[in-house]
N, C-alpha and C positions, 0 to 999 in steps of 0.2 A: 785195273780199276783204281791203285791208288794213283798213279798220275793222272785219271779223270776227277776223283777228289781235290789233290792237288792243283790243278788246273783250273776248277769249276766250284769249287767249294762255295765261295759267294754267291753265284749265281743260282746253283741249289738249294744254299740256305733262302733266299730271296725268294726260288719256287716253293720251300714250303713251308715259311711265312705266308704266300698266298692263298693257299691249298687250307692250311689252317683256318686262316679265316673266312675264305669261302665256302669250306665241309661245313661251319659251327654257322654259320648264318643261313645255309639250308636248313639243316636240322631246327635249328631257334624257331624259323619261322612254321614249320609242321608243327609245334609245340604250343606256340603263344595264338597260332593264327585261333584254334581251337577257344582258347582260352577268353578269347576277344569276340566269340559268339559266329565266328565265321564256318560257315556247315563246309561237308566236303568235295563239295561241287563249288563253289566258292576258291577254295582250297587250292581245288586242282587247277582253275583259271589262273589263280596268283602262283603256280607256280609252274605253269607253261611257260609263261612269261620267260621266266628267265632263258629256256630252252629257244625261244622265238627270237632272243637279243642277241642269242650267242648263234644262230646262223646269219640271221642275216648280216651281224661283225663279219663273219669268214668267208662273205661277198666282200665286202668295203674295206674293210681294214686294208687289207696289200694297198688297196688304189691308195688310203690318206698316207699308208704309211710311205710309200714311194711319191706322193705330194709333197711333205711337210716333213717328215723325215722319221727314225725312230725314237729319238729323244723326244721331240714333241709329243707326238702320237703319246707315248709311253707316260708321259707326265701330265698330261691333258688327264688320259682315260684315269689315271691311278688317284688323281687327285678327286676324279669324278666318282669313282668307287667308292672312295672312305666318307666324302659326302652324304653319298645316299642310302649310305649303309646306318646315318644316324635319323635318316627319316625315317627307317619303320616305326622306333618307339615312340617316333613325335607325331607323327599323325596316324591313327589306328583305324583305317578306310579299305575296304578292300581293292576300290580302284586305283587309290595311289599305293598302296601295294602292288598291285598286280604293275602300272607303270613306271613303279622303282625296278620289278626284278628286270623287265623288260631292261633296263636301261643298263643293270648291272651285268644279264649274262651279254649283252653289248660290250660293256667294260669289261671283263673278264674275259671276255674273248681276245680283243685287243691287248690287254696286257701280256696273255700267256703266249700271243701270238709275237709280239716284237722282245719277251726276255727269252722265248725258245728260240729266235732268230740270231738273240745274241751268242746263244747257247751252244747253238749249229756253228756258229763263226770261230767259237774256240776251240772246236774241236778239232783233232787232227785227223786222218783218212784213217789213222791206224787205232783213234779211240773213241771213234763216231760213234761205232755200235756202242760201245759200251756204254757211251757219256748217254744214246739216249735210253740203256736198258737203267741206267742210275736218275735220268729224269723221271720215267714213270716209276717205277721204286719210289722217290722221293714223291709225288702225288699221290701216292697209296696211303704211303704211309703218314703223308702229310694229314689226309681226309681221314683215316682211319686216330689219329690222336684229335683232332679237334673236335670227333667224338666225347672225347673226355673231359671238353670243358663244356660240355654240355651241362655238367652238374657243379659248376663252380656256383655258391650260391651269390643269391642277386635279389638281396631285397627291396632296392627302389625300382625294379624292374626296366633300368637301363644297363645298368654294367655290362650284360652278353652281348647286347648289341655296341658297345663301344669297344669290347672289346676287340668282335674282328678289325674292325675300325681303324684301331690301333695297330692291330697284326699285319692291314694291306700298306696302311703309310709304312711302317718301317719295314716289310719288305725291298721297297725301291731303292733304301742305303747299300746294303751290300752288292742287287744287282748293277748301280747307278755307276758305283764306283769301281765294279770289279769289271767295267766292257769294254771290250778292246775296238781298235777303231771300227765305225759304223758300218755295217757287213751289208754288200749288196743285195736287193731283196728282188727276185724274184721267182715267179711260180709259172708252171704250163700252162698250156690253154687245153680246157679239159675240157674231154670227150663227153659229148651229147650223153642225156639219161638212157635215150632209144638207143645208142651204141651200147654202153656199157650193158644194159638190158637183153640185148642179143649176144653179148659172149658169156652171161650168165642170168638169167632169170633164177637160177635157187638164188645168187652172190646178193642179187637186188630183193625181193622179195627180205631174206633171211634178214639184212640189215635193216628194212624199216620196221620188220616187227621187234626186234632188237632195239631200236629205239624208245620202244613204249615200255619195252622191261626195265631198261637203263635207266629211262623218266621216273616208273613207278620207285626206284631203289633211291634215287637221289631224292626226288621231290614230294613222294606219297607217304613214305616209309614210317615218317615219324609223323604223321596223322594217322595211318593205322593205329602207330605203337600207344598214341593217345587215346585214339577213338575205343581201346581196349583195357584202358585203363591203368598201359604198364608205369611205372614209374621214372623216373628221369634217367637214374643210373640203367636200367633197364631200357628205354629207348634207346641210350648211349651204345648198348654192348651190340642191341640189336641191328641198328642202322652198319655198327663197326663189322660184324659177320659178314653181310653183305663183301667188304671191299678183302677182311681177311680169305675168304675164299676165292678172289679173285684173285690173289697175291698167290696162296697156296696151290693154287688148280693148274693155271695158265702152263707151266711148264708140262709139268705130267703129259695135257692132253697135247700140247705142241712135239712134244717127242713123239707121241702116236698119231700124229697127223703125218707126220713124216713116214711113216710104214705102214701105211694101210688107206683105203678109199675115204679118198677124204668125206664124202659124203655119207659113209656107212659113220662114221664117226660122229658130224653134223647130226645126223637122225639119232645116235646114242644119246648124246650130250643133253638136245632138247629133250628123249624123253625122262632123263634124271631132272635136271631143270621142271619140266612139270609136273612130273609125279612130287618131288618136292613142294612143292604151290600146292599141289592137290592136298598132301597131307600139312600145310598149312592153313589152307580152308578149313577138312576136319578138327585141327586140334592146335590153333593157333591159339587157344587158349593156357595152354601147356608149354611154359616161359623156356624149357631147354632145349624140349623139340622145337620150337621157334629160332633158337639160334644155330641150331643143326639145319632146317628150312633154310633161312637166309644166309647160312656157311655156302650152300651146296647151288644156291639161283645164281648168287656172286660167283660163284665159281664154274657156271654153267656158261655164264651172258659173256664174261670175257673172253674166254675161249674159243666161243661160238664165231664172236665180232672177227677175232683174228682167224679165226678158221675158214670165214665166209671171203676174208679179202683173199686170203691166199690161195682160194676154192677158183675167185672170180680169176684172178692174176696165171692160175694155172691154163684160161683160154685166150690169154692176151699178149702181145709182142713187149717183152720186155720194155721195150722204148717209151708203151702203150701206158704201163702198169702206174706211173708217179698223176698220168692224167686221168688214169680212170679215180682215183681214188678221192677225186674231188665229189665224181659223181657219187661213191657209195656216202660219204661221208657227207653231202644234201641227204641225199636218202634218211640217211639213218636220222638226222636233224630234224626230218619231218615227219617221221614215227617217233620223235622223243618231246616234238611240239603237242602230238597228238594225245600222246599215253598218258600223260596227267587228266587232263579232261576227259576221256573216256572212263576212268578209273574213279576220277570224283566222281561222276554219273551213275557210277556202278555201286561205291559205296554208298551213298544217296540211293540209289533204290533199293539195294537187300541188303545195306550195310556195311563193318566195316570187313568183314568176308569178301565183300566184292574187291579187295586189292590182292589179297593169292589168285582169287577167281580169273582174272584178267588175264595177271602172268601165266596161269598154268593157260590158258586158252590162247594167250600168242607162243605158248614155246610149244603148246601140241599142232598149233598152227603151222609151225616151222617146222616139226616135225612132221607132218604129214604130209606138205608140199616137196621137202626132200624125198620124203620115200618116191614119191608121184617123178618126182624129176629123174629119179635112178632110174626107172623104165622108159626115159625119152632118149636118152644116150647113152655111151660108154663114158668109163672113166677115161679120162685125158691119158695118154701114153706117156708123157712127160711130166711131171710137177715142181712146179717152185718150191723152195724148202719154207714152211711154217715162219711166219715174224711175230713175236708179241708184240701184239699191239694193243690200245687203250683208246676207249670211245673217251675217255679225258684228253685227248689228244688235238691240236688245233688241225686245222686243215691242214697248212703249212708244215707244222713235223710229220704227219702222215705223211706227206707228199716226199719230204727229206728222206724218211724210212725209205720209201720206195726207191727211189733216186740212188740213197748208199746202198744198196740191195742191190741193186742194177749194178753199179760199178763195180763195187765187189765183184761181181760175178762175171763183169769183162774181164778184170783184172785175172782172179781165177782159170777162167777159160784158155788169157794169153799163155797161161804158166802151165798148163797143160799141152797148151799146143809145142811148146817149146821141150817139154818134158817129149813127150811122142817123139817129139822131131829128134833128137837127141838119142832116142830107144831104138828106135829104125837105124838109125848111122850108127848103132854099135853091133846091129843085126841081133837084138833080142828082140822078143817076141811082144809088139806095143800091147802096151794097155789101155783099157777105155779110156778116153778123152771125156772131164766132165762137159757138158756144153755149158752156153750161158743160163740155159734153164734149171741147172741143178746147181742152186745157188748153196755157196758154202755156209758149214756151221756157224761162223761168225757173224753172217749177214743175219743164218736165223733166230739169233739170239737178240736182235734188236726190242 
């Protein structure tokens, strides 16, 4: 890890200057949209948006960025970021709202997509995994502090919004200047929905309701925390719970995905996730149990995401795995387009109750469909080993994850075979060969 420090320092610091400012201007805008007379259905349309900007970037972007190159790409979008990050306090409309986020989670996509590209390019084969388990680490925790400047006071009522402003422009110093030459870019040709669909109907389903919980936590979160009346430091800790238990969970349940039915686990996980919601609807008024509630959804939905790719991946030809994950990762895009506006609709009609309501009804959704899929077949004979993974994740690294997961795991395989071949010619007695499907602990620690 310290030579991926060493190595990558800039460019991390770069990722979470980004992360900074894009955590604190979701949050700002669940805070102020209220304040500016916008209900929560309103709410939820301005903040789909950003969710609808950032798929359809992770169609386009690879094409402009293999047109024009990644410097351009990269200084176009970044420069268009910090722009339009100073229109929300200039014009207070909810449609140019709603068509700034659009444009930003566009921007945002594109940026994360060509500095994670630079990112991949520094790496070496031997500190891939790590550099990308120190990338999400640094987006965690990027989003989990910009939490805190939630409450930096602001009495002309621009300062928050200049500030991430300020946080995306000088992000692009450190990465601009720390990239080594411009790294080839490209990705597979990924497998139809209807394909992916048939090596796992729980992997697909599981991901797009995952979407809408994802949405409610980033983009509802702090319109609840308003619509309830918490306070600013108090929205701050609550929105942070969220990402702190996805920080804190993710390993635990990745170690027991590795020993047990993966899907028995899947059906656990959802019903702690919404029994949590459930007892946030009863007593979301009750500010510790609330941050116990949103410790424990954060720490449910992450898990879940990676549990469901390595679920799908355990019915797929390794070679398969890096293309299917374009498809879960549409999927998930169009439950996380969805779940803001279902959610304002909900709070809009019984309140602001109706955002645990939601969550606890897509994760007992997910949970129920799981159960239902455990009586259509067996567990798979073989499994891939668990990857943390992160719905913050671009297409693009997803695809990488998989990729170095794959190689890895030739790589392993050859050493094995060679190992055997060696045990037989001394006439002891061989030992199992892993295959390429029992991909090593360093792949699964990505």
């Amino acid at each position: 890890m310290i030579d991926v420090l060493k190595n990558s320092w800039a460019l991390l610091l770069g990722v979470f200057l980004l992360l900074l400012g894009n955590g604190l201007q979701g949050s700002l805008l669940g805070v102020r949209g209220p304040d500016a007379g916008f209900s929560p259905l309103a709410m939820s349309v301005i903040m789909s948006g950003y969710f609808a900007g950032f798929l359809v970037a992770s169609r386009t972007v690879p094409t402009l960025i293999r047109r024009v190159g990644h410097v351009r790409v990269f200084a176009f979008l970044g420069s268009l970021t910090s722009a339009v990050l100073l229109v929300f306090p200039a014009v207070t409309d909810p449609i140019v709202w709603t068509a700034s986020r659009i444009v930003l989670g566009f921007c945002f996509c594109g940026v994360y997509v060509t500095a994670e590209s630079w990112l991949n390019n520094a790496a070496t084969n031997e500190t891939r995994g790590q550099t990308l388990s120190a990338y999400m680490i640094v987006q965690t925790v990027g989003i989990i502090t910009a939490q805190g400047l939630l409450v930096v006071p602001d009495p002309t009522g621009f300062l928050l919004f200049v500030i991430p402003s300020m946080l995306v422009s000088l992000s692009f110093a450190p990465i601009l200047l720390s990239i080594q030459p411009t790294p080839a870019f490209e990705t597979s040709k990924p497998m139809t929905l209807a394909q992916v669909y048939r090596a796992s109907p729980l992997g697909c389903v599981g991901i797009f309701l995952l979407g809408g919980v994802f949405a409610a936590q980033y983009g509802m979160a702090a319109v609840y925390g308003k619509a309830i009346g918490l306070s600013l430091p108090q929205i701050s800790a609550f929105i942070a719970s969220f990402y702190v238990g996805a920080l804190v969970l993710q390993y635990p349940f990745g170690w027991l995905s590795d020993r047990t039915d993966r899907r028995a686990l899947i059906l656990g996980i959802a019903i702690m996730g919404a029994t949590a919601a459930i007892v946030g609807v009863m007593y979301g008024q009750v500010y510790d149990v609330l941050l116990l509630v949103a410790f424990l959804i954060g720490g449910a939905a992450n898990p879940l995401y990676s549990l469901l790719i390595a679920y799908t991946n355990d019915f797929l030809e390794v070679e398969d795995m890096a293309s299917a994950s374009a498809g879960l990762y549409f999927i998930n895009g169009v439950g996380a387009v969805a779940g803001p506006l279902v959610i304002g609709w909900s709070m809009q009609s019984i309140g602001p109750e109706g955002f645990f309501l939601l969550i606890a009804t897509l994760l007992c959704a997910l949970s129920g469909y799981a159960a239902w899929r455990m009586t259509r077949r067996a567990a798979p004979d073989e499994t891939v080993a668990y990857t943390a993974l992160s719905p913050a994740l671009s297409a693009y690294t997803l695809e990488t994850a998989q990729e170095y997961a794959y190689e890895t795991a030739l790589e392993s395989a050859a050493e094995g075979a060679e190992h055997s071949a060696g045990t037989e010619a001394s006439g002891a007695e061989p030992s199992s060969v892993d295959t390429v499907r029992d991909w090593p602990r360093s792949a699964g620690q990505v």
